[in-house]
C-alpha positions as CSV (number, residue, x, y, z in Angstrom):
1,X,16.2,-22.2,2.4
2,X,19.3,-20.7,2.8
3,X,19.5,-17.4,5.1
4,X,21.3,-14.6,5.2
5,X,21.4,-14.6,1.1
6,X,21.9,-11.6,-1.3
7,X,18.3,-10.5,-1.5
8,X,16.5,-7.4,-3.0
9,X,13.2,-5.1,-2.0
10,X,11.1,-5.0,-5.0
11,X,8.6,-2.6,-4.8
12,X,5.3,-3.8,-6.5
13,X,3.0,-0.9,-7.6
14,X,-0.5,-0.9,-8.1
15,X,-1.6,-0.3,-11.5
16,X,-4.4,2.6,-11.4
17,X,-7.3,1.1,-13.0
18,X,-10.0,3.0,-15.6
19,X,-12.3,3.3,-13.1
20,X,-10.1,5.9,-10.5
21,X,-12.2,8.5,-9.1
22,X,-13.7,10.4,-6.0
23,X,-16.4,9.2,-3.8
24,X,-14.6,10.6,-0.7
25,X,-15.6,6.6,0.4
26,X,-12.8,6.6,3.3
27,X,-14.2,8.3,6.4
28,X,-11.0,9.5,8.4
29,X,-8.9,10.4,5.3
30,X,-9.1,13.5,4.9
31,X,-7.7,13.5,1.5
32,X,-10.4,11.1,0.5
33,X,-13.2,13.3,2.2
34,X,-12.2,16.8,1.1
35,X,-12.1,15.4,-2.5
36,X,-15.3,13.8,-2.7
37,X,-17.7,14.4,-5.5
38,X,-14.9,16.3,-7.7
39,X,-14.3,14.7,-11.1
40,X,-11.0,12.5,-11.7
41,X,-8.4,12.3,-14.2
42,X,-7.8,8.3,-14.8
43,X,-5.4,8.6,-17.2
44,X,-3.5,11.1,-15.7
45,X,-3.4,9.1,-12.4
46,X,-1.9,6.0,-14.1
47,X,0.8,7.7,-15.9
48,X,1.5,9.4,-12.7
49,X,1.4,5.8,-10.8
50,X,3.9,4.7,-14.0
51,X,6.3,7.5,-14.3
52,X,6.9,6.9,-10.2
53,X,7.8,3.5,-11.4
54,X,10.0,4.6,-13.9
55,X,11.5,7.4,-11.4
56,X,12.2,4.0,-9.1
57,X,13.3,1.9,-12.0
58,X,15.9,4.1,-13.4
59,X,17.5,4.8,-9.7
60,X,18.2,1.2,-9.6
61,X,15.3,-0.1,-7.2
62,X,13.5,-3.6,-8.5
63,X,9.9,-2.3,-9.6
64,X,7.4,-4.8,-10.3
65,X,3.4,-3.7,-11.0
66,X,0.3,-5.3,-9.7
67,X,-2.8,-5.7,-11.9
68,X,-5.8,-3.5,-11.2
69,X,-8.6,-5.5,-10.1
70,X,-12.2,-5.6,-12.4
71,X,-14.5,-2.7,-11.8
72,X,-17.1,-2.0,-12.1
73,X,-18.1,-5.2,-9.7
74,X,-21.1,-6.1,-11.0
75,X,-21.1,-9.0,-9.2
76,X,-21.1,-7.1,-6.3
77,X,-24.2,-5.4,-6.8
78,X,-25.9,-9.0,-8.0
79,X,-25.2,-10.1,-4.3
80,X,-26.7,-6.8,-2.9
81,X,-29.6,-7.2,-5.1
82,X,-29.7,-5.1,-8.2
83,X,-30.4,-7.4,-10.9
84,X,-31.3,-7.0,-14.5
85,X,-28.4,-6.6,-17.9
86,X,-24.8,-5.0,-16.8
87,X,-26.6,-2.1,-18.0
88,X,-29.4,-2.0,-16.0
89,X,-27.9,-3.4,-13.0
90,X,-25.9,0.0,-13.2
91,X,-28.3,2.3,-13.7
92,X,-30.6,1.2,-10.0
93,X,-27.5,1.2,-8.4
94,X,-26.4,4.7,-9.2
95,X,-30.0,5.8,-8.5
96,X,-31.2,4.0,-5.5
97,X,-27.4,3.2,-3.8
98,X,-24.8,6.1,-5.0
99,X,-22.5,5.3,-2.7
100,X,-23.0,1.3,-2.8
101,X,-22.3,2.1,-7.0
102,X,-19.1,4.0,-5.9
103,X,-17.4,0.7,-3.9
104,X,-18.5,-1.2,-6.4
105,X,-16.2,1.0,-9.1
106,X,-13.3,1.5,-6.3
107,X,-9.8,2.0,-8.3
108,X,-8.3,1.7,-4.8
109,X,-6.6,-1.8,-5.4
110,X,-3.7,0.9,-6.6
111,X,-2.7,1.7,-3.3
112,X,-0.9,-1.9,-2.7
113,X,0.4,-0.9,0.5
114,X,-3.3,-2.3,2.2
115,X,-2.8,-5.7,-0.2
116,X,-1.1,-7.5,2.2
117,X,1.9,-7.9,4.5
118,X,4.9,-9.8,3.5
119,X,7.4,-11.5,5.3
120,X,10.3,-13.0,4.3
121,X,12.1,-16.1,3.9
122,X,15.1,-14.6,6.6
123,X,12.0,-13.8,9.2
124,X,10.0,-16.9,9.2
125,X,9.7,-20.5,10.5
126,X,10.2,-22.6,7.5
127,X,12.2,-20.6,5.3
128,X,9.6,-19.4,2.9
129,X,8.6,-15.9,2.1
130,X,4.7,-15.4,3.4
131,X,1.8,-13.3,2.1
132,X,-1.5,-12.5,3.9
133,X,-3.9,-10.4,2.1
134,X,-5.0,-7.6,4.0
135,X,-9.3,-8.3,5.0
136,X,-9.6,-4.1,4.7
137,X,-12.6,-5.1,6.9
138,X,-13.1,-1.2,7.8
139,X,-14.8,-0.3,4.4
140,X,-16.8,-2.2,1.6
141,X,-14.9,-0.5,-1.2
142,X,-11.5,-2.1,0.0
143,X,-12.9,-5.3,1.7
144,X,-14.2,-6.1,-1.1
145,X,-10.8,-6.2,-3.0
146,X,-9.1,-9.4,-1.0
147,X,-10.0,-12.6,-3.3
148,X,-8.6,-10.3,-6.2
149,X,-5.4,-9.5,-4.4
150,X,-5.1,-13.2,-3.3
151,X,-5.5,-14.0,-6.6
152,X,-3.1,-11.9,-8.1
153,X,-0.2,-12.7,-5.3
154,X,-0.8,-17.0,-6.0
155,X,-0.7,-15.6,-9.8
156,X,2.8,-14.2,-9.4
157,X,4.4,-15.9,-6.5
158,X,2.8,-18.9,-7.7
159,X,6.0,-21.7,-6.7
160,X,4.7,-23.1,-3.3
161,X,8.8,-24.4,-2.5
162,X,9.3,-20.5,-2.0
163,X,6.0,-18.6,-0.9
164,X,3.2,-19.6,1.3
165,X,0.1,-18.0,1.3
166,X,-2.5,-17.1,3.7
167,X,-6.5,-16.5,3.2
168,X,-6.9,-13.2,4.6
169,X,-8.1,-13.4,8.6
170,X,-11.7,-13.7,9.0
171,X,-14.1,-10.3,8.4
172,X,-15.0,-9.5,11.9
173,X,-14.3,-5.5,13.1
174,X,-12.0,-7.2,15.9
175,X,-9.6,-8.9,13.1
176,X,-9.6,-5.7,10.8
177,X,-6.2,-5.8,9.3
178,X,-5.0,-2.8,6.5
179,X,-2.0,-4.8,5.5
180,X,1.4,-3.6,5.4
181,X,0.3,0.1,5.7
182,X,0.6,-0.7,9.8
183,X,3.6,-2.9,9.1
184,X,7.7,-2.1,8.6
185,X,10.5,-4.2,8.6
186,X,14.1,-3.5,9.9
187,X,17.3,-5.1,9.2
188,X,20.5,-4.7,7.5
189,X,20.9,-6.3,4.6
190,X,17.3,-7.8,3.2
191,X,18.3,-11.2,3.3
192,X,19.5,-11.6,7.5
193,X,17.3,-11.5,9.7
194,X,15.0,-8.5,10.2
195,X,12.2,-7.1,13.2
196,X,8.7,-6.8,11.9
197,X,7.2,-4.1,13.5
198,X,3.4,-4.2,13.6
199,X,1.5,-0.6,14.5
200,X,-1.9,-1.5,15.5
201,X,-4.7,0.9,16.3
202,X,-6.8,-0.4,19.0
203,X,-6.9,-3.5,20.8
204,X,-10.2,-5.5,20.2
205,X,-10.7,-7.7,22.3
206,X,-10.0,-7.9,26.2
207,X,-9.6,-4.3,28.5
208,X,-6.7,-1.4,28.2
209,X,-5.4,1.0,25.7
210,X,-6.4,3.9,24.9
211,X,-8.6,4.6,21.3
212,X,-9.0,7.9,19.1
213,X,-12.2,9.8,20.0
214,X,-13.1,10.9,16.5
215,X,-12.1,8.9,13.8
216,X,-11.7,4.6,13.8
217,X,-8.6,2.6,14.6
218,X,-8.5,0.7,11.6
219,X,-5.7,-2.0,12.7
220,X,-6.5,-3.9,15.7
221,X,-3.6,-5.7,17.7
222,X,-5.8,-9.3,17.3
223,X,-5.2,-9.1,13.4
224,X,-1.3,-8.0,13.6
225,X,-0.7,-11.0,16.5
226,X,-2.4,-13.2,14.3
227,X,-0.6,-12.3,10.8
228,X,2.5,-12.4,13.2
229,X,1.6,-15.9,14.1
230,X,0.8,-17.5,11.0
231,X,4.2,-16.2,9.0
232,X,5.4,-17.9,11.9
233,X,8.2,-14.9,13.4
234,X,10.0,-15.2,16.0
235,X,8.5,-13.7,19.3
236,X,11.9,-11.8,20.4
237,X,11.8,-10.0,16.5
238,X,8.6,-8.9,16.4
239,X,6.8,-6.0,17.9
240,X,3.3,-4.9,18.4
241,X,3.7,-0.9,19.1
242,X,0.2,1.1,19.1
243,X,-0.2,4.5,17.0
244,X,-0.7,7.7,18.7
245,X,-4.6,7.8,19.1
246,X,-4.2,11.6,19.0
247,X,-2.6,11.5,15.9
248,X,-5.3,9.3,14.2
249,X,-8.0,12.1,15.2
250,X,-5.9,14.4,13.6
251,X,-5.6,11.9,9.9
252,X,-3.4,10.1,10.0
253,X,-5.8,6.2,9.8
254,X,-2.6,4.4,8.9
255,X,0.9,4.5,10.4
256,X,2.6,5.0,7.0
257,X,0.9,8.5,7.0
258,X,3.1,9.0,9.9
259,X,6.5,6.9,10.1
260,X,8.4,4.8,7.4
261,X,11.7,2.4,7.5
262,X,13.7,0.6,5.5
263,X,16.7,-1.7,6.8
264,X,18.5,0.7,9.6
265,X,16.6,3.5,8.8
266,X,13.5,4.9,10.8
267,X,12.2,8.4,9.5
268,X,9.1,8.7,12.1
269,X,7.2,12.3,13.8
270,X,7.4,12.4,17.4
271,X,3.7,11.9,17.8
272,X,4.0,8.5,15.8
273,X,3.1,6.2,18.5
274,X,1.3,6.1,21.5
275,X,3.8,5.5,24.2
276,X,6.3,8.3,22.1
277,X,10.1,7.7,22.8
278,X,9.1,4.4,24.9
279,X,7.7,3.1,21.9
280,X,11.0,3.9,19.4
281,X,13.0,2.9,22.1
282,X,11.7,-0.4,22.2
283,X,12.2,-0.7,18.4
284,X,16.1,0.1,19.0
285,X,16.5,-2.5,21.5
286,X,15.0,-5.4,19.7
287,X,17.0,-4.3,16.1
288,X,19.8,-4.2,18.3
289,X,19.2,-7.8,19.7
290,X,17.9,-9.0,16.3
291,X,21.5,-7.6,14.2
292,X,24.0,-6.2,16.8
293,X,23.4,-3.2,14.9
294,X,22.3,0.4,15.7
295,X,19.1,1.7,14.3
296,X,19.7,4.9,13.2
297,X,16.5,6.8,14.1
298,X,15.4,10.4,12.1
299,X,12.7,11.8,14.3
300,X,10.4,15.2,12.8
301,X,9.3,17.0,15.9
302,X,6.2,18.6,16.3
303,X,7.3,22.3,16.5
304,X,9.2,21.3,12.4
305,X,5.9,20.1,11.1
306,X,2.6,19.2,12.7
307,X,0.9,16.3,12.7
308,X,-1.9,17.8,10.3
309,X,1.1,19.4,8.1
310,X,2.6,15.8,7.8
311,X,-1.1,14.5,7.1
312,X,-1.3,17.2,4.5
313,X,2.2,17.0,2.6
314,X,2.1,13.3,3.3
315,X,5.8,13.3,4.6
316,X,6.1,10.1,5.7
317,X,4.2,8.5,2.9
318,X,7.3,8.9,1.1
319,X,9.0,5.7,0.1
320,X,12.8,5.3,2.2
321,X,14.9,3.1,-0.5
322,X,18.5,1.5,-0.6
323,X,20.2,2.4,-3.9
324,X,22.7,0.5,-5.8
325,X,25.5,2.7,-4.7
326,X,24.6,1.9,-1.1
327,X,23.2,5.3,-0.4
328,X,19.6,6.1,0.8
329,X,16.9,7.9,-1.6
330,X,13.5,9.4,-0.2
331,X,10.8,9.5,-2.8
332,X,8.3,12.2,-1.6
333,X,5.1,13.9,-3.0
334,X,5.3,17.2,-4.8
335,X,3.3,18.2,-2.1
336,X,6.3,18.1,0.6
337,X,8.2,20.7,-2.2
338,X,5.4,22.9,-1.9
339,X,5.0,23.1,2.1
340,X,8.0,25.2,3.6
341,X,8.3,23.6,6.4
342,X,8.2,20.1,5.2
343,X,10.4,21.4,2.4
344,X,13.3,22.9,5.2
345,X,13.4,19.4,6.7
346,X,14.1,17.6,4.1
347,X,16.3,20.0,3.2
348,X,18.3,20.0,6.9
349,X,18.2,16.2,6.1
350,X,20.0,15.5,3.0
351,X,22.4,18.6,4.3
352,X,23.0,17.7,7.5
353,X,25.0,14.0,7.5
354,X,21.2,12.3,8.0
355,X,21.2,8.5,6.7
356,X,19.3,10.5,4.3
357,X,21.6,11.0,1.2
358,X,19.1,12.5,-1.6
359,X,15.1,13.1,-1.7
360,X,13.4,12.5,-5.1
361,X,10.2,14.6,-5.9
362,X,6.9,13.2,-7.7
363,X,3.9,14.4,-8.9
364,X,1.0,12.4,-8.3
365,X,-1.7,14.6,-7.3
366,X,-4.2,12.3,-8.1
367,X,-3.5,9.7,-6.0
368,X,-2.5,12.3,-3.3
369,X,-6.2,13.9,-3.9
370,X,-8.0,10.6,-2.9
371,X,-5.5,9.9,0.3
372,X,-2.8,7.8,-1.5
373,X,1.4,9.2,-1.5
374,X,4.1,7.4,-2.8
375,X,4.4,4.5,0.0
376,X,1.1,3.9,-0.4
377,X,0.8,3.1,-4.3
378,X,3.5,0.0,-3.9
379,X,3.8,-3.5,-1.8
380,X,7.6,-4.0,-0.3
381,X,8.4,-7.9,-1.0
382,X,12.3,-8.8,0.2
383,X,13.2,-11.5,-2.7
384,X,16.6,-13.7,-2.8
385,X,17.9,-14.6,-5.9
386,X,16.5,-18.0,-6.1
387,X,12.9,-16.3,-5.8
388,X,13.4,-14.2,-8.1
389,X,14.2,-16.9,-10.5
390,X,10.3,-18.3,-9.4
391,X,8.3,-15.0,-9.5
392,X,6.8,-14.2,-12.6
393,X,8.9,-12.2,-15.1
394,X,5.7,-10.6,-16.9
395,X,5.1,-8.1,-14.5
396,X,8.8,-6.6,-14.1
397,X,9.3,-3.2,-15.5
398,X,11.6,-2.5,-17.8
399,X,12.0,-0.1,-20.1
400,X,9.6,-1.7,-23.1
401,X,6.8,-2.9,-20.4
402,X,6.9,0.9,-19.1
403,X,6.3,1.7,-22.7
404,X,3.7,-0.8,-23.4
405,X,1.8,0.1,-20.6
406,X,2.0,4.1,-20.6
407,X,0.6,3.0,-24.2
408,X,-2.3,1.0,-22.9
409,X,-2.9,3.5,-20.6
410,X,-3.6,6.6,-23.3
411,X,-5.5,4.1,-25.8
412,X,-8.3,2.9,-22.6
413,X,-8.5,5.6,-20.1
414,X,-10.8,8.5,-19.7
415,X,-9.6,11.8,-18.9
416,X,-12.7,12.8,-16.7
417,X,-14.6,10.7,-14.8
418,X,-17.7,11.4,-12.7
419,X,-19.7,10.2,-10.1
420,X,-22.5,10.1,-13.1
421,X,-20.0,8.3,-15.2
422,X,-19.9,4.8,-12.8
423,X,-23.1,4.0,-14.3
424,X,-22.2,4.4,-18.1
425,X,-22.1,1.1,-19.7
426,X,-19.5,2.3,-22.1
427,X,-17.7,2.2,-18.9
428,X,-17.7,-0.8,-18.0
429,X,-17.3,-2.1,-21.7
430,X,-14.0,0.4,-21.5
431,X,-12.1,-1.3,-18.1
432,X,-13.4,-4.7,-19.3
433,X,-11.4,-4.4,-22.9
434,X,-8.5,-2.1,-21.1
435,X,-8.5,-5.7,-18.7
436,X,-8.4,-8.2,-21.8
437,X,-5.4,-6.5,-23.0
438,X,-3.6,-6.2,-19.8
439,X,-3.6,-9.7,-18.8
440,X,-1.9,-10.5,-22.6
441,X,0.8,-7.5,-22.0
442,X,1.6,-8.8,-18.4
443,X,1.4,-12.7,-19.5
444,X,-1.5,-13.4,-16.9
445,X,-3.8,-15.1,-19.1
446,X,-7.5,-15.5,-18.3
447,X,-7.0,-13.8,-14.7
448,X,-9.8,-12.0,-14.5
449,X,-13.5,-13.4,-13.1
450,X,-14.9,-11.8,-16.7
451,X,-12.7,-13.6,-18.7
452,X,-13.5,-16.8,-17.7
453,X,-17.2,-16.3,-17.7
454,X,-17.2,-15.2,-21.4
């Protein structure tokens, strides 16, 4: 394949599924945890999920979507041994296994940021753009989502000249791998070459580093060498850089709660990484090597916002894109509006000759309620031209899919959903016939594991 050709970032959202709500199932998200128990708004969360689209869309970023995977899983609690109708199965799991009930209706496919990591064609061995789905071995709710993501990657990357895919590494707490939430790519224009920059956690396996004391390191270093190695990357463009161990005590479980790039740009807090200005440092050097650029590096320090006021506005969740015009947009949660001191730096930013030209404000207070900002509801895949041409048009968005789907949304989707609710057939009858018309809208055909059992 031909490198260093005109090539795009599309950004592909997940689709909030019928089944969104609040379990508080993600133990060292505070979002998640704080939230836990209250009652949800589905259809409010997916319009919100589309009108961020549409924000992106109409700014002149590629915006793709990714299907919502089928929930309820009743499948899922088959294998774990609730057996009897749908119905019934349904009924003993909401009243012997809550929680168990709750991973089985997870909506958190959405956040596409943990589907996988992505390299592309300009980064790897043999010229092809490379997907691994993310194992999400940390929690049931989200391990349990990586044949469905596989399945929905192969579905729309599906020409095997162009893309190679990866099963996602093996389930074991010493491969745990959150996908390209621990995972940015520098460079300066999307189709030369690039540094892949992998933030692990902890390292697994073997003696040294240091680890948080209170909540889990999620990404081990054993699962970003391994990704690293099977893309096949060059050793002297890719880096392995541990997060601040502190700063995952304090929230922040993945380091797009805390730092976010996008071609020269690095927009990071001070307490990002664990060896601090060594770390970005390090980065620098190797985009330097890599382009014989210079990274241009916005740093947040600690007396501007605190690490817990960044967990809290989600700051850096924000999504750091290239416009048409060559400038560069931030996307950030309502939430930073509404914090002054986030607010005054973004402010001094886009005022004070930053690479930072304009920030873009959006509401989803949904999301943001179960742990999920803007960077976190969309998957960044670098496409040329010619792979474009091989992706699958269905699930572009333009402006009649955004219609279409904004429609689907209001004719299946609850407005209040309880932890009760998970175990209301109707429910499951709902997401099921919400599912059936999707795959028709988005030209999938029978994609789902219901479908093709009926």
């Amino acid at each position: 394949m031909k490198r260093d050709a005109v090539a795009y970032e599309v950004n592909f959202d997940g689709l909030v599924g019928p089944t969104h709500h609040y379990a508080g199932l993600a133990y060292g998200n505070l979002a998640s945890e704080k939230h836990g128990g209250t009652v949800s708004n589905p259809r409010q969360a997916a319009l919100q999920g589309l009108a961020k689209m549409k924000l992106l869309a109409d700014l002149g970023v590629r915006q793709a979507v990714l299907p919502p995977q089928e929930r309820p899983d009743v499948r899922l609690l088959r294998r774990l041994g609730f057996a009897g109708s749908d119905a019934e199965v349904l009924w003993r799991a909401r009243r012997e296994a809550p929680l168990v009930l709750a991973a089985a209706c997870s909506a958190s496919s959405m956040w596409a940021a943990n589907a996988a990591t992505v390299s592309p064609a300009a980064d790897t061995a043999d010229g092809r753009t490379h997907l691994t789905p993310a194992n999400l071995a940390s929690h049931l709710h989200r391990h349990i989502e990586r044949e469905g993501t596989a399945a929905a990657l192969k579905a729309i990357f599906a020409d095997e000249v162009c893309f190679a895919h990866h099963g996602s590494l093996p389930a074991a707490g010493q491969l745990g791998d959150e996908g390209a939430a621990n995972h940015t790519r520098l460079c300066r224009e999307y189709g030369g070459p690039g540094v892949e920059v992998f933030v692990y956690g902890r390292r697994a396996m073997g003696e040294g580093g240091r680890t948080p004391g209170r909540y889990p390191a999620r990404q081990t270093l054993e699962a970003s060498m391994a990704v690293a190695r099977l893309h096949g990357l060059e050793p002297a463009r890719t880096l392995f850089v541990q997060q601040n161990p502190a700063a995952i005590d304090v929230g922040v479980f993945h380091n797009d709660v805390i730092c976010v790039g996008n071609r020269d740009v690095l927009f990071y807090h001070g307490a990002a990484f664990a060896e601090g200005a060594k770390a970005v440092e390090a980065i620098r050097g190797a985009y330097a090597r890599a382009t014989g650029g210079e990274l241009r590096c916005v740093e947040v320090k600690e007396e501007e916002v605190s690490v817990g006021e960044a967990v809290g506005s989600y700051l850096f969740n924000s999504q750091l894109v290239s416009l048409p015009e060559g400038k560069t947009a931030l996307v950030c949660p309502q939430e930073c509006r509404e914090q002054e001191r986030t607010r005054r730096v973004l402010e001094r930013l886009v005022g004070g000759g930053s690479p930072i030209d304009a920030v873009h404000y959006v509401e989803l207070r949904q999301s943001m309620q179960n742990g999920g900002g803007p960077a976190c509801l969309r998957l960044r895949v670098v496409l040329t031209e010619w792979e474009l041409e091989r992706t699958h048009r269905g699930v572009f968005l333009t402006e009649e899919l955004f219609e279409r789907l904004s429609g689907w949304v209001r004719r299946w989707y609850r407005e209040r959903l309880g932890l009760d609710d998970l175990a209301d057939p109707k429910l499951l009858e709902e997401s099921r016939g919400a599912l059936e018309e999707l795959t028709e809208i988005l030209g999938l055909g029978d994609f789902y594991p219901f479908q093709r059992e009926g």
